[in-house]
C-alpha positions as a printed NumPy array, in Angstrom:
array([[ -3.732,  21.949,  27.082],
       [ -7.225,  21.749,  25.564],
       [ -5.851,  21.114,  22.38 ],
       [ -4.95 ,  17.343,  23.453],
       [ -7.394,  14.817,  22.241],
       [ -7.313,  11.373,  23.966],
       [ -7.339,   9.126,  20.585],
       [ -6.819,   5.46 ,  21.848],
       [ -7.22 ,   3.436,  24.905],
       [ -6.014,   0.093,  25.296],
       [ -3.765,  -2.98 ,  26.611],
       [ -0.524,  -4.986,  25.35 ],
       [ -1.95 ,  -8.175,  24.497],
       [  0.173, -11.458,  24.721],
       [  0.341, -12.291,  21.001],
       [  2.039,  -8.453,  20.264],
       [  5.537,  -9.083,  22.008],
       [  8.507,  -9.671,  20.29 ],
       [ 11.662, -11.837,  21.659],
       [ 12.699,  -8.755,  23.858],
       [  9.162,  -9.359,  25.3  ],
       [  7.943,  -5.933,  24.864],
       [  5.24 ,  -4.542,  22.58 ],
       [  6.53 ,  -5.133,  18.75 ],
       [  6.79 ,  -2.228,  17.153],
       [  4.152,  -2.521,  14.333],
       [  1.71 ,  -2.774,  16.747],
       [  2.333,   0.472,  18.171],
       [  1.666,   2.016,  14.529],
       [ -1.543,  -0.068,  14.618],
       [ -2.368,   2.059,  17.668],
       [ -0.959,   5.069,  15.927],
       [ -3.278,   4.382,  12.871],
       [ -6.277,   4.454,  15.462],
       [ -4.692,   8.053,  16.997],
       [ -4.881,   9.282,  13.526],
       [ -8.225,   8.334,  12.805],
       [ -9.687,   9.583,  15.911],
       [ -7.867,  12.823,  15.789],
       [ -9.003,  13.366,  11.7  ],
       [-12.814,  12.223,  12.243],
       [-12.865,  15.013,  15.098],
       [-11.26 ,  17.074,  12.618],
       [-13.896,  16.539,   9.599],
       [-11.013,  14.964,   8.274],
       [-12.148,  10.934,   8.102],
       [-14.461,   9.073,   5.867],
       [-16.907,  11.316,   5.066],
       [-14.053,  14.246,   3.695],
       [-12.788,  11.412,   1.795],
       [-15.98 ,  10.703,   0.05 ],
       [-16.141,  14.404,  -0.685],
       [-12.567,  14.833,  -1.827],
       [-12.111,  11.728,  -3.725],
       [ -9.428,  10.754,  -1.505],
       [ -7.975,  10.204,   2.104],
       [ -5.158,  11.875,   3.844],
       [ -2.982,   9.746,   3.985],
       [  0.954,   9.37 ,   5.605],
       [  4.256,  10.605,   4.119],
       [  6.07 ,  10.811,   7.17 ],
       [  6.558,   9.679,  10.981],
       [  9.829,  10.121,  13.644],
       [  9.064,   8.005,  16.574],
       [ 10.96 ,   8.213,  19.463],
       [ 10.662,   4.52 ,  22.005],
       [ 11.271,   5.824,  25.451],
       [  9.996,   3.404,  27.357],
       [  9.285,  -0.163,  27.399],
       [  5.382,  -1.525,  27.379],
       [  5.255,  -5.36 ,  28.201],
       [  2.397,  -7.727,  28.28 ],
       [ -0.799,  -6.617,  29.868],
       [  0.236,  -3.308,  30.498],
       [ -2.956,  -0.839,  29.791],
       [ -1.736,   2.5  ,  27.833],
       [ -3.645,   5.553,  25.589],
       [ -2.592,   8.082,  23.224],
       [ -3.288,  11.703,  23.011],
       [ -2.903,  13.601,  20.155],
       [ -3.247,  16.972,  19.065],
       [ -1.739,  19.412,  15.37 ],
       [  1.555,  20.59 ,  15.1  ],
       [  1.689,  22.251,  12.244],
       [ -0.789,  22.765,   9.005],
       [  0.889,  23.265,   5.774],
       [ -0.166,  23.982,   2.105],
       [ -1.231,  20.507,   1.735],
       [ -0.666,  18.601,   4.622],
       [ -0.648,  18.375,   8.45 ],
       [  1.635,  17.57 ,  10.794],
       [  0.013,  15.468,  13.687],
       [  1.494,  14.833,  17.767],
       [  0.998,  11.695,  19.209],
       [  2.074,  10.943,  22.989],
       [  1.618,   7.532,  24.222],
       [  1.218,   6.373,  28.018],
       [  1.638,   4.172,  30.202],
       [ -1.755,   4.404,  31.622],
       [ -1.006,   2.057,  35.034],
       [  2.431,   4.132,  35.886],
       [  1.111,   7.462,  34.268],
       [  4.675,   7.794,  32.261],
       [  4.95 ,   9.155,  28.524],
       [  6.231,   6.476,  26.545],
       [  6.735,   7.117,  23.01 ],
       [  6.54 ,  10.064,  20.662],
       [  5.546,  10.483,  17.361],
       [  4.961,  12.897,  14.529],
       [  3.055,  11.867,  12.042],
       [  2.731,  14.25 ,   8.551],
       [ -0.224,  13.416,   6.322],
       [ -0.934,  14.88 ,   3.078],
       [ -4.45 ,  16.478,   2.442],
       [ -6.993,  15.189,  -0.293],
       [ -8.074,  18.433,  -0.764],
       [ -8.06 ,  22.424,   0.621],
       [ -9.273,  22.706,   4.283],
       [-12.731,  24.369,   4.352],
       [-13.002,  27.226,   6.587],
       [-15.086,  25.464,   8.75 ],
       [-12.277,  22.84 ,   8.616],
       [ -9.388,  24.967,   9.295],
       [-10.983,  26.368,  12.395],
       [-11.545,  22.549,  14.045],
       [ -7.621,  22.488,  13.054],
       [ -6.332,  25.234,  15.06 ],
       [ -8.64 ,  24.636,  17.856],
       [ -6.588,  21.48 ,  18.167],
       [ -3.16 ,  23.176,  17.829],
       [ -0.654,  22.038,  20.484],
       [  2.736,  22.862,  21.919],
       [  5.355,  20.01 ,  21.079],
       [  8.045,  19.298,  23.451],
       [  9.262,  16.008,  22.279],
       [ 12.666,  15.031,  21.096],
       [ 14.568,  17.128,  18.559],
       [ 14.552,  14.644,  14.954],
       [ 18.341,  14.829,  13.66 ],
       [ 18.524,  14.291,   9.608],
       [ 21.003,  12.784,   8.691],
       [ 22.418,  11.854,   4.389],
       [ 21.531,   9.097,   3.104],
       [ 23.599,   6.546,   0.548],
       [ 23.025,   7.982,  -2.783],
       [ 22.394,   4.351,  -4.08 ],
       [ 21.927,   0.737,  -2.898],
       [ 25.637,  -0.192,  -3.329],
       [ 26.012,  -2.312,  -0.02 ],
       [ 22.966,  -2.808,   0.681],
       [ 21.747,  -6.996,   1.267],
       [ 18.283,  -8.607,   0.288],
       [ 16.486,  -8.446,   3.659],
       [ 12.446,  -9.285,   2.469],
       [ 10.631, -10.319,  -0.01 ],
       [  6.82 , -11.192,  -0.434],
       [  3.383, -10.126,  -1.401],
       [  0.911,  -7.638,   0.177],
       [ -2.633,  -9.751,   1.318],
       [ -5.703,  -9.058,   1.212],
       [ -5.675,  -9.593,   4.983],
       [ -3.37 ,  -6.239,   5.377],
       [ -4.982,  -3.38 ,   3.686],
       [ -7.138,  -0.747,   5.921],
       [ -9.462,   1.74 ,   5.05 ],
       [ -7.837,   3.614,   1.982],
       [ -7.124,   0.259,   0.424],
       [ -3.389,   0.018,   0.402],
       [ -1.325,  -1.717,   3.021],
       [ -1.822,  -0.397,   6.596],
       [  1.221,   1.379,   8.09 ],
       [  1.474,  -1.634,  10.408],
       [  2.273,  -4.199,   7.537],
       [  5.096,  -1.547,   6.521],
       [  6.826,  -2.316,   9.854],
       [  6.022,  -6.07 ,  10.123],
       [  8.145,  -6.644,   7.023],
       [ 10.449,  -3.412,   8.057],
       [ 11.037,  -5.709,  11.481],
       [ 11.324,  -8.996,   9.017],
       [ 14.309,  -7.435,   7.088],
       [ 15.876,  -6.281,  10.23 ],
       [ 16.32 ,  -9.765,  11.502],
       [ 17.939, -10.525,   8.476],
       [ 20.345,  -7.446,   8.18 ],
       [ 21.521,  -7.987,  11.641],
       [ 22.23 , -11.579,  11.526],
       [ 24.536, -11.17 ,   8.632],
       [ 26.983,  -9.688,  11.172],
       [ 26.22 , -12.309,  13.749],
       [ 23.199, -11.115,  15.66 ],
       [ 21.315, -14.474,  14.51 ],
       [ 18.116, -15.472,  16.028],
       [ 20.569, -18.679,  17.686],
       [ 22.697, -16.304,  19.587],
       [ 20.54 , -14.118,  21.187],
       [ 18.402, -16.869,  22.112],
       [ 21.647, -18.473,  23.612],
       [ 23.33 , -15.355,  25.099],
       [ 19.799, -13.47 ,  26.028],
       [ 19.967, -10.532,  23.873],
       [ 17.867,  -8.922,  21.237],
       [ 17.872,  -5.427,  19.295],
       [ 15.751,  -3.048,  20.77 ],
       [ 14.786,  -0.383,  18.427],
       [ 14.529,   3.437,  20.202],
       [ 14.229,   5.376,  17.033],
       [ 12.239,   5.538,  13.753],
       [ 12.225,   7.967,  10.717],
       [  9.985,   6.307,   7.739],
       [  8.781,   8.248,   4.743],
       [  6.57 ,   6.721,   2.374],
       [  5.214,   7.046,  -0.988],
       [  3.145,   6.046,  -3.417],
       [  0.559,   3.315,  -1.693],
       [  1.09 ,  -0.416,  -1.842],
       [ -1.819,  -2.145,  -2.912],
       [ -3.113,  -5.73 ,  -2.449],
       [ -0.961,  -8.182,  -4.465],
       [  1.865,  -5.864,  -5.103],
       [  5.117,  -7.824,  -4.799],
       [  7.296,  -6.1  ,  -2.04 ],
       [ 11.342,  -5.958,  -1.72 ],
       [ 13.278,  -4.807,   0.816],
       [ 16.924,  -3.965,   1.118],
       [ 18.804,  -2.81 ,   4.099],
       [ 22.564,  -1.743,   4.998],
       [ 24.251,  -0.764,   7.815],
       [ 25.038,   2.976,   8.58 ],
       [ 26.286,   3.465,  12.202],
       [ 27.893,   0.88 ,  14.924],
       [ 28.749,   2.271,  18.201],
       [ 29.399,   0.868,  21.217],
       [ 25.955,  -1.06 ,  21.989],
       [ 24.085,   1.083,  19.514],
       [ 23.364,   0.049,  15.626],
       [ 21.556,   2.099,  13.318],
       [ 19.993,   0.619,   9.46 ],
       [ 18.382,   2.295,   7.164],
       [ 15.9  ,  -0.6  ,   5.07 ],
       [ 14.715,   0.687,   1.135],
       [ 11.253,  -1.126,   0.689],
       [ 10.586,  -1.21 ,  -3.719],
       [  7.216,  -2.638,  -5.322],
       [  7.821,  -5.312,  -7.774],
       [  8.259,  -5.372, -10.389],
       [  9.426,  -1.917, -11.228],
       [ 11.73 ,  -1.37 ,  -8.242],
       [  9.771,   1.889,  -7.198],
       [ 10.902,   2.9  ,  -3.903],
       [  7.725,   2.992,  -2.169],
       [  9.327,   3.386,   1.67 ],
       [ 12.561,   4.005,   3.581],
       [ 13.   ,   3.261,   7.221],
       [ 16.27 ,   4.353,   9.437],
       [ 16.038,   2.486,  12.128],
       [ 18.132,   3.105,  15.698],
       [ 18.678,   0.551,  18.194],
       [ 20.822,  -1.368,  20.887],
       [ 22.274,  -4.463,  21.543],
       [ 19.892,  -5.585,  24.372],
       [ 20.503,  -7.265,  27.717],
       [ 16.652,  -8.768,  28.076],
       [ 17.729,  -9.886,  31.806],
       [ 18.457,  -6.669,  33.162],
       [ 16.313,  -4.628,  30.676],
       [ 19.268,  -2.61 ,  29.371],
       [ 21.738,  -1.981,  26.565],
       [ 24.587,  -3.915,  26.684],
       [ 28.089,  -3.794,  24.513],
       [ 28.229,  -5.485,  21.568],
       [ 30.686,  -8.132,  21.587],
       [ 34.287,  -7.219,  19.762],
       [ 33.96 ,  -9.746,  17.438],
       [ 30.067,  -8.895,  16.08 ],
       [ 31.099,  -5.143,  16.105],
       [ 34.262,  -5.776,  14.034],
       [ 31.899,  -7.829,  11.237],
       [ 29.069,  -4.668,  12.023],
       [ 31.682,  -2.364,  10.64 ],
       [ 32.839,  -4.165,   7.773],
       [ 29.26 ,  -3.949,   6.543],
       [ 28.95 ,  -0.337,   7.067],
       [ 27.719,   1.269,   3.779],
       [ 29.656,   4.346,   3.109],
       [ 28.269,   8.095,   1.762],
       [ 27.313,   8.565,  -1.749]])
């Protein structure tokens, strides 16, 4: 479709794997944060509208959807194309390939909210780049009405080192720490970094919803809290609260879906009675 824009080109590189040995997931929202850029310069959306408007667009909202692995050294690009344009925001597609095996692996739509009124001028480069969406369907599902449940799962400070063009944090640092407090949440049931090391198992996450709001900004002090909301039968779903310090203003959520991994045969795997039974107990109920 000639909407499709190709908006990143690239390879896993050695140093972006996690223990499952696959591409971490922050770093594909580094390559989403180059999809976006590419896709809003060709838009008259970039750095030059932001000088104009006073501001850049900037994220609110992603669903990704991990359908296949990407390991080390495999090469891979993004295309991406609009969804949707609303009052004040836009609703971006990104589709990312394996380039070598020519096989979509992860989805993504991305809302970002405008600086300013598209231009006429503006609004036609928008539609040009209007594209049908055929990815998978995002279920939303209630959320706690509180943090009653809910563990300390990180806790640090936003470098200098980790803010991108707008000067707050890039999306990327979200999901370092996001991936940080998972670690912890899960090992409070028994999914500790000793036994998967021992038994050759990991979490390997196949869904994201994050919404974010209001910026954090270099030397903001960052919390983050997650619970448990779903255990199945290999499959564990979190949902992490990230707060700026002091203050406690929620400035992102992230539901996370996963599995209990098998990284010898690449698959999910049951989750053994006895971590399921203490995954349950932790389960943080409706408001």
């Amino acid at each position: 479709m000639s909407g499709w824009l190709e908006t990143y080109r690239g390879i896993v590189y050695r140093w972006e794997v996690d223990h499952n040995d696959h591409l971490t997931v922050a770093f594909y929202f580094a390559r989403l944060s180059d999809a976006a850029h590419g896709l809003l310069n060709a838009l008259g959306l970039g750095l030059e509208y932001a000088r104009r408007r006073g501001g850049l667009c900037l994220t609110t909202d992603c669903y990704v959807r991990y359908q296949r692995e990407l390991r080390v050294g495999d090469i891979m690009h993004m295309e991406s194309g609009v969804l949707a344009v609303e009052l004040d925001a836009l609703v971006l597609g990104h589709k990312l390939f394996d380039s070598g095996a020519g096989l979509l692996c992860t989805t993504v739509e991305q809302r970002v909210r405008l600086a300013g009124p598209l231009t006429a001028e503006t609004r036609r480069a928008v539609e040009a780049r209007r594209v049908d969406w055929d990815g998978p369907a995002r279920e939303r599902r209630p959320r706690p009405g509180d943090l009653a449940g809910f563990g300390d799962s990180a806790r640090d400070t936003v470098k200098p080192m980790e803010a991108d063009v707008s000067g707050g944090a890039a999306l990327a640092h979200y999901i370092h720490r996001f991936s940080a407090a998972n670690g912890h949440a899960i090992a409070a049931f028994g999914m500790t970094p000793a036994y998967m090391r021992a038994e050759h198992r990991g979490f390997s996450t196949f869904e994201f919803q994050l919404e974010l709001g209001s910026p954090l900004r270099v030397g903001d002090g960052v919390r983050v809290r997650s619970g448990v909301r779903h255990v199945g039968n290999s499959s564990l779903r979190l949902l992490h609260v990230m707060t700026r310090e002091p203050g406690d203003e929620v400035v992102a959520t992230l539901e996370q879906s996963g599995v209990h991994f098998d990284q010898e045969a690449r698959r999910p795997t049951p989750l053994p009675d006895a971590l399921r039974a203490r995954a349950r107990a932790l389960l943080v109920k409706e408001a």
